[in-house]
N, C-alpha and C positions, 0 to 999 in steps of 0.2 A: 504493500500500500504506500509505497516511499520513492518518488524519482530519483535516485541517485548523482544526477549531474548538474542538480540545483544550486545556482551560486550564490542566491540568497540565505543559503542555509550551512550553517557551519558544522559538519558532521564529526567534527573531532572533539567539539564541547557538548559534554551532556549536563541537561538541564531536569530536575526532578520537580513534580508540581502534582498537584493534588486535584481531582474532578470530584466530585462526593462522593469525599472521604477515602478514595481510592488512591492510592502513588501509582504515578507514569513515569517516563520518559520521555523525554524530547531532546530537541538540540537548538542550539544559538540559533534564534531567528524564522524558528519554528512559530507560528500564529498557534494560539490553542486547537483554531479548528482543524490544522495538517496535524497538529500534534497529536491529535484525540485521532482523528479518521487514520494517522501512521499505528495506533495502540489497537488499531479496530473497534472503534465505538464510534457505533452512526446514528445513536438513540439519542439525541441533546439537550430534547426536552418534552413538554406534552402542548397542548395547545389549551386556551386559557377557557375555552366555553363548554368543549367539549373533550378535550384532555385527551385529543390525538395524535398520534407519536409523530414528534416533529424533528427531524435530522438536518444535516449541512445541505443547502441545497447552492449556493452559491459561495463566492469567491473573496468577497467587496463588503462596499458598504450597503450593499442592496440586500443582504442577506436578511430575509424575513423570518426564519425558525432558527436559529444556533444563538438564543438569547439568554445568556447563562448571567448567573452572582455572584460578584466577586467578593468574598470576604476577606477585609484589611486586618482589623483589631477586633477588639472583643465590644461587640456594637458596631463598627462601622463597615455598612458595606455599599458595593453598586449595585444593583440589579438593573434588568434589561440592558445589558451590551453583547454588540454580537462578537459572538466568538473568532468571525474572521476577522476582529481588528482588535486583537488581542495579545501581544507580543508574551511569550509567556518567560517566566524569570523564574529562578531558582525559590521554591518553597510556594510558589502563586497554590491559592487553595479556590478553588470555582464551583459551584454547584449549577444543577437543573433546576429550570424553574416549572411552577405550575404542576408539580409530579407528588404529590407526598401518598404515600409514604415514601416511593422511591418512585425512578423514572422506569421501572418496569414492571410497575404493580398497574 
Protein backbone atom coordinates (compact mmCIF):
# COMPACT_ATOMS: atom_id res chain seq x y z
CA UNK A 1 0.00 0.00 0.00
CA UNK A 2 3.26 2.35 -0.17
CA UNK A 3 4.82 3.88 -3.43
CA UNK A 4 8.27 3.44 -2.88
CA UNK A 5 9.89 6.21 -5.03
CA UNK A 6 8.15 9.03 -3.40
CA UNK A 7 10.23 12.20 -2.62
CA UNK A 8 8.15 13.70 -0.57
CA UNK A 9 8.49 11.06 1.82
CA UNK A 10 11.58 10.20 3.87
CA UNK A 11 11.63 6.52 4.31
CA UNK A 12 14.77 6.35 6.43
CA UNK A 13 12.97 8.23 9.41
CA UNK A 14 10.21 6.41 11.28
CA UNK A 15 7.79 8.27 12.93
CA UNK A 16 5.20 6.60 15.77
CA UNK A 17 1.64 8.11 16.38
CA UNK A 18 -1.39 6.85 17.63
CA UNK A 19 -5.04 6.43 15.70
CA UNK A 20 -7.53 5.22 18.68
CA UNK A 21 -5.53 4.35 20.99
CA UNK A 22 -3.62 2.04 18.45
CA UNK A 23 0.56 2.60 17.63
CA UNK A 24 1.43 2.86 13.94
CA UNK A 25 4.14 3.65 11.85
CA UNK A 26 4.99 6.01 9.42
CA UNK A 27 7.64 8.14 8.08
CA UNK A 28 8.83 11.95 7.61
CA UNK A 29 6.30 13.49 5.63
CA UNK A 30 3.85 10.82 5.66
CA UNK A 31 0.14 12.93 5.98
CA UNK A 32 -2.00 10.77 8.53
CA UNK A 33 -4.07 9.63 5.65
CA UNK A 34 -0.99 7.77 3.56
CA UNK A 35 0.19 6.85 6.86
CA UNK A 36 -3.17 5.04 8.03
CA UNK A 37 -4.05 3.79 4.33
CA UNK A 38 0.29 2.48 4.34
CA UNK A 39 -0.84 0.43 8.03
CA UNK A 40 -4.01 -0.71 6.08
CA UNK A 41 -6.85 1.13 7.79
CA UNK A 42 -9.46 2.51 5.24
CA UNK A 43 -12.32 2.73 8.00
CA UNK A 44 -11.78 6.62 9.27
CA UNK A 45 -14.75 7.39 10.54
CA UNK A 46 -18.78 7.00 10.47
CA UNK A 47 -20.98 9.55 9.11
CA UNK A 48 -22.68 11.81 11.42
CA UNK A 49 -26.75 11.16 10.60
CA UNK A 50 -26.59 7.93 9.82
CA UNK A 51 -23.07 6.54 11.05
CA UNK A 52 -21.97 5.02 7.73
CA UNK A 53 -18.53 3.91 7.36
CA UNK A 54 -16.65 6.67 5.97
CA UNK A 55 -12.91 6.18 4.50
CA UNK A 56 -10.17 8.36 2.51
CA UNK A 57 -11.64 9.10 -0.52
CA UNK A 58 -9.48 11.83 -1.74
CA UNK A 59 -6.01 13.48 -1.70
CA UNK A 60 -6.50 17.46 -0.73
CA UNK A 61 -8.27 19.73 0.97
CA UNK A 62 -11.59 18.58 -0.71
CA UNK A 63 -11.51 15.49 1.23
CA UNK A 64 -15.09 15.15 2.69
CA UNK A 65 -14.84 11.60 5.04
CA UNK A 66 -11.14 11.34 6.76
CA UNK A 67 -12.23 13.85 9.47
CA UNK A 68 -10.42 12.61 12.41
CA UNK A 69 -9.49 14.60 16.53
CA UNK A 70 -6.62 15.53 17.29
CA UNK A 71 -5.90 15.29 20.82
CA UNK A 72 -3.12 17.81 22.26
CA UNK A 73 -3.24 17.97 26.29
CA UNK A 74 -5.58 16.77 28.69
CA UNK A 75 -8.80 18.85 27.47
CA UNK A 76 -7.42 20.30 24.41
CA UNK A 77 -8.25 19.00 21.31
CA UNK A 78 -9.30 19.65 17.21
CA UNK A 79 -11.99 17.91 15.99
CA UNK A 80 -13.11 17.90 12.30
CA UNK A 81 -9.77 18.18 10.36
CA UNK A 82 -9.02 16.04 7.43
CA UNK A 83 -6.61 13.61 7.78
CA UNK A 84 -5.18 14.51 4.33
CA UNK A 85 -3.71 17.67 5.74
CA UNK A 86 -2.27 16.38 8.48
CA UNK A 87 1.47 16.01 8.75
CA UNK A 88 1.94 13.43 11.39
CA UNK A 89 4.81 13.82 14.18
CA UNK A 90 6.38 11.65 16.58
CA UNK A 91 3.68 10.74 19.48
CA UNK A 92 0.53 12.62 17.33
CA UNK A 93 -2.57 10.73 19.13
CA UNK A 94 -5.92 11.14 16.51
CA UNK A 95 -9.06 9.46 16.84
CA UNK A 96 -12.40 8.75 14.75
CA UNK A 97 -15.07 10.64 14.94
CA UNK A 98 -18.92 10.08 15.07
CA UNK A 99 -18.05 6.19 15.91
CA UNK A 100 -18.45 5.32 19.70
CA UNK A 101 -18.17 2.86 20.85
CA UNK A 102 -15.58 2.21 18.24
CA UNK A 103 -15.29 2.80 14.41
CA UNK A 104 -16.32 -0.66 13.84
CA UNK A 105 -19.10 -1.29 16.08
Amino acid sequence: MRLNNNKNINQKRQISFYFDGVKYEGYEGDTLASALLANGIHLIGRSFKYHRPRGIFSSGVEEPNALVQIIKDQGKTDPNLRATQIEIYEGLNATSQNCWPSVNF
